[in-house]
N, C-alpha and C positions, 0 to 999 in steps of 0.2 A: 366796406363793400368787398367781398371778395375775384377778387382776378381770373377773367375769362379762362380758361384751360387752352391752354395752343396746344398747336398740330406740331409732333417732332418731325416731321417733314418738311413746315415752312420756319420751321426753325432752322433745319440743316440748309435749308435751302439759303438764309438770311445768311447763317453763317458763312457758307460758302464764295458768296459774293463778296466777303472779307479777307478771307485768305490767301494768303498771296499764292501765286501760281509756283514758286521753286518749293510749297509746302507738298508735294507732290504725295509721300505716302497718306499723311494725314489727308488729302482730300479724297483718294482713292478709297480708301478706309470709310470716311463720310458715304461716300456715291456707294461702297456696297450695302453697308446699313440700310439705306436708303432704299436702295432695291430691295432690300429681301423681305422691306415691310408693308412691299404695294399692295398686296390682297389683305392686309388688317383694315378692321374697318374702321370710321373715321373715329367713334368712339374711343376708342383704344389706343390709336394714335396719340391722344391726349393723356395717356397714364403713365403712370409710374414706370412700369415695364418697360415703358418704349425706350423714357428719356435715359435710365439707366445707362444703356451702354453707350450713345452718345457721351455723355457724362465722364464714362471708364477710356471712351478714344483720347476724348479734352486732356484729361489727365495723364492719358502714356505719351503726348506728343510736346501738350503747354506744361512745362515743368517751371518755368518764371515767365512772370507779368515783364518781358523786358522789353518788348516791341507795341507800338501802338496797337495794331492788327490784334495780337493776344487779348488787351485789353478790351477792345470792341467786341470780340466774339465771347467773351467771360461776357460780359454788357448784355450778348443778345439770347446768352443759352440763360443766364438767372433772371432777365429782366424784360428784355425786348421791350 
């Protein structure tokens, strides 16, 4: 069976709710991507495109799995 396509908006949104608040650039970074992708339509949302740079923030800010939070949010961008 293949895997419903999620929105990288309630994605960012899931994740957000994980990260701790002193993560302050990385969640700033989130909430503009975020923004700048409100008029895509919903289709699109759910593509390759989208989750890309999401994907390029994870990796400039989670460089080790060393805190639970890290883990959770690896958890919710590959799996949810």
């Amino acid at each position: 069976m293949t895997p419903k396509p999620r929105d990288v908006v309630d994605v960012i949104n899931q994740m957000l709710e994980v990260i701790p608040i002193s993560q302050t650039l990385l969640i700033n970074e989130l909430q503009i991507y975020k923004e700048s992708i409100w008029n895509k339509a919903p289709e699109v949302r759910k593509t390759r495109n989208c989750f890309l740079p999401v994907q390029n923030l994870l990796s400039r800010h989670i460089l080790f799995i060393d805190e639970d939070w890290k883990l959770e949010v690896l958890h919710i961008f590959n799996l949810n």
